[in-house]
C-alpha positions in Angstrom: -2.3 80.4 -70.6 1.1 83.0 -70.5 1.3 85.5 -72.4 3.3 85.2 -75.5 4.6 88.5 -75.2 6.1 90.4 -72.3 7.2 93.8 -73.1 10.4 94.3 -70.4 11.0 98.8 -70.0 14.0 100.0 -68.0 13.2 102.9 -65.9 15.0 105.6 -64.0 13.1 108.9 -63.3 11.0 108.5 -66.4 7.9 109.9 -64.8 7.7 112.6 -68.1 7.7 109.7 -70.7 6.5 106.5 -69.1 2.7 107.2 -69.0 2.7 107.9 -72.8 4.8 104.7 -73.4 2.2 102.5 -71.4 -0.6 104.1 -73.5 0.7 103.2 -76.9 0.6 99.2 -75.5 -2.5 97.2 -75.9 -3.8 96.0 -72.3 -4.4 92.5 -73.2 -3.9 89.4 -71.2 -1.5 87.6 -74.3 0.6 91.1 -73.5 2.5 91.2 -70.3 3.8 94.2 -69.5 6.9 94.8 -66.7 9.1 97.6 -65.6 11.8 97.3 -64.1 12.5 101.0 -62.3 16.7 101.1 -61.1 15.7 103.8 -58.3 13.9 106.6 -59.3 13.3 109.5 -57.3 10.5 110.8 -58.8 6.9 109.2 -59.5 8.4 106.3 -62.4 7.6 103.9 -60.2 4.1 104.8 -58.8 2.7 106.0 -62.6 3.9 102.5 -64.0 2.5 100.4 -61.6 -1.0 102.0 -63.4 -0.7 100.0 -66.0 2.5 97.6 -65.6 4.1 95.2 -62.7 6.6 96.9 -61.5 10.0 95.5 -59.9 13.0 96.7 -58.3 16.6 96.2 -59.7 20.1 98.1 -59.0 20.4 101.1 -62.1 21.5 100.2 -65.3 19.9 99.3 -68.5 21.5 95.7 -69.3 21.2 94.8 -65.3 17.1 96.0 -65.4 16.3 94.3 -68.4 18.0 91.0 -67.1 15.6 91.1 -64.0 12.7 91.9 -65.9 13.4 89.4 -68.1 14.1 86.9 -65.0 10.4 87.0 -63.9 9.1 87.5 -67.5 6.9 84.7 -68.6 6.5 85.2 -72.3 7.9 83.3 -75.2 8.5 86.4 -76.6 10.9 89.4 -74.8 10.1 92.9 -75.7 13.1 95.4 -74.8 11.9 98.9 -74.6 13.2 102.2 -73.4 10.8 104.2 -71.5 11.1 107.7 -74.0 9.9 105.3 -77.2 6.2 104.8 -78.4 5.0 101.7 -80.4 2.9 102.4 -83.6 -0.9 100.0 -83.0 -0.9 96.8 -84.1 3.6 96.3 -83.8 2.8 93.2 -81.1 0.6 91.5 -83.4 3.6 92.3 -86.0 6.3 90.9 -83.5 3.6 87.7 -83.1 3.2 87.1 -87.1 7.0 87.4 -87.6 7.6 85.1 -84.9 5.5 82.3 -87.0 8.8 81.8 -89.4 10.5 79.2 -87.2 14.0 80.3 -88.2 13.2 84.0 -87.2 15.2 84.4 -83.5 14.2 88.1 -83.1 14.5 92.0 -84.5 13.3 95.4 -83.8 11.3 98.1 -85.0 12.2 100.7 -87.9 13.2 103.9 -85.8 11.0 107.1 -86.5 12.3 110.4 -84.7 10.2 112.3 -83.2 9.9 115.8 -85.4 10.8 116.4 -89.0 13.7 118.4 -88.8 16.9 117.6 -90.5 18.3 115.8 -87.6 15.7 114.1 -87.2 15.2 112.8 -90.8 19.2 112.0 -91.3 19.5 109.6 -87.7 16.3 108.2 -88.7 17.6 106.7 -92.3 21.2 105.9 -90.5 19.7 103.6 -88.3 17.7 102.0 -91.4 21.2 101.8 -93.0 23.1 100.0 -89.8 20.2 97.9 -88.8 20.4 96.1 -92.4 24.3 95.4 -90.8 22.8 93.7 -88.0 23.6 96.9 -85.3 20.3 97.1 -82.9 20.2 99.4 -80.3 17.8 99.2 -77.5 15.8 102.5 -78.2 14.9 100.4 -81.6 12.9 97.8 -79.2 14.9 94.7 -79.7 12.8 91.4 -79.2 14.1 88.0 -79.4 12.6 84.4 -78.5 12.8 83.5 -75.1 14.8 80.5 -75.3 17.5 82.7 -77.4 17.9 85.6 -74.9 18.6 82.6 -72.0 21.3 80.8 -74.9 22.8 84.1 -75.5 22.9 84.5 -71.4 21.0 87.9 -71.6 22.5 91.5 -71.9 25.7 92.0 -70.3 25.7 94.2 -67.7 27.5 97.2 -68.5 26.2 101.2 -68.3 26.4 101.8 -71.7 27.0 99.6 -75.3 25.1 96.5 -73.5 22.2 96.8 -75.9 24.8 97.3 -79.4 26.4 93.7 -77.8 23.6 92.2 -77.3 22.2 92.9 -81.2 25.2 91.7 -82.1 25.2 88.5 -80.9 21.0 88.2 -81.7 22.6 88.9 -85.1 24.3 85.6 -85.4 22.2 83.4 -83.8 20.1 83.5 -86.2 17.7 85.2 -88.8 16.3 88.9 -87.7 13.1 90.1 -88.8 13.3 93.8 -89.3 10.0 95.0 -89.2 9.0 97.8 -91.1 6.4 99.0 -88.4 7.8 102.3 -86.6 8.7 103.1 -83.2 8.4 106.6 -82.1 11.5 107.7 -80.2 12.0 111.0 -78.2 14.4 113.5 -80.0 15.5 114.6 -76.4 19.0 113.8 -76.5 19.9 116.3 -78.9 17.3 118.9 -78.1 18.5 119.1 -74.7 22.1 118.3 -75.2 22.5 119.9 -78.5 23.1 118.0 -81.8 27.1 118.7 -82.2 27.5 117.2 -78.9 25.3 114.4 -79.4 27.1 113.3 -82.5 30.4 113.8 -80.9 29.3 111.8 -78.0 27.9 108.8 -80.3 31.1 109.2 -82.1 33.5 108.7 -79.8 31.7 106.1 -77.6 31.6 104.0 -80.2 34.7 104.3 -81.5 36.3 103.7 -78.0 34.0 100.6 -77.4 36.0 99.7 -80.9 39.1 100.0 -79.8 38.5 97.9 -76.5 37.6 100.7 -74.2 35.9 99.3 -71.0 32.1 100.3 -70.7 32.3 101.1 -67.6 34.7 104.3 -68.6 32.7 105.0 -71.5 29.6 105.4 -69.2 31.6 108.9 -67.8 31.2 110.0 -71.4 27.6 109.1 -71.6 25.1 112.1 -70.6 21.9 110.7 -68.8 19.2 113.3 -70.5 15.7 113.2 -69.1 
């Protein structure tokens, strides 16, 4: 029998995060579990392969997660980020949500990691934009197989491929927002520093909003590991 879930992670020198990410998955044979590494120099590729098939694919998020869902064989796709951890038991979530026919996919209820302010506020902003139908891919985003192929999978841009995407899961159908959390690194502004983060976030997505190409908005972007 497939599996009825294949959990898809985008890598790129993750070798600091991805063991614990492949820890916090259940190795069961109803689970299939890919990464799709886009050319790390360090040891991504060698510590996922411990645990996960790994493939090859040119960098960038949307164009990794495409391949790995290529060669997926789930009915169920699984989008995660390398830097994220999933709380036990959230597959078996994903599977009961699934049962409601009319349910095309959702994600996970962001926890930061830490409980600093910053920490705290982003984590009840994303609660507030996820009830809008905004998913971004560090939320793990999952979505019936037959509806990522309909939708014609992420786009694939550097940046603002995972906010498009959620989008469009948005109207295809009904989400299931599961209340089950998903750890995510606090990285980004602990290495970059919080006022730049928030700029950053800020003006990415209000050039994306005005029509901005990704591919210029990806010379904004900082790649934090």
């Amino acid at each position: 029998m497939p599996p009825d879930v294949s959990v898809i992670i985008a890598v790129y020198n993750e070798e600091a995060a991805i063991g614990g990410l492949l820890d916090s998955l259940p190795a069961t044979e109803s689970a299939e579990l890919i990464a799709v590494d886009g050319g790390s120099t360090d040891r991504s590729a060698e510590l996922a392969a411990q645990r996960a098939r790994v493939v090859r694919s040119p960098l960038g998020r949307g164009v990794q997660m495409n391949a790995g869902a290529k060669i997926a064989t789930g009915r169920v796709l699984l989008f995660l980020h390398a830097d994220v951890r999933l709380a036990p038991g959230a597959l078996d979530r994903i599977r009961l949500a699934m049962q409601d026919g009319a349910v095309v996919g959702g994600n996970f209820d962001i926890r930061y990691e830490g409980d600093d302010l910053p920490a705290r506020v982003f984590t009840r902003v994303n609660r507030w934009r996820r009830r809008w139908g905004i998913l971004y891919g560090d939320s793990g985003i999952f979505c019936r197989r037959a509806v990522f192929e309909s939708l014609g999978g992420f786009e694939p841009w550097p940046i603002m491929e995972d906010y498009e995407f959620g989008r469009r899961l948005a109207k295809a159908g009904k989400l299931a927002l599961l209340d089950a959390p998903i750890r995510v690194s606090a990285r980004r502004w602990r290495k970059g520093g919080l006022l730049r983060t928030l700029w950053s976030w800020f003006l990415i997505q209000s050039l994306y909003s005005l029509g901005l190409p990704p591919a210029r908005l990806a010379r904004i972007y900082r790649h934090i590991r």
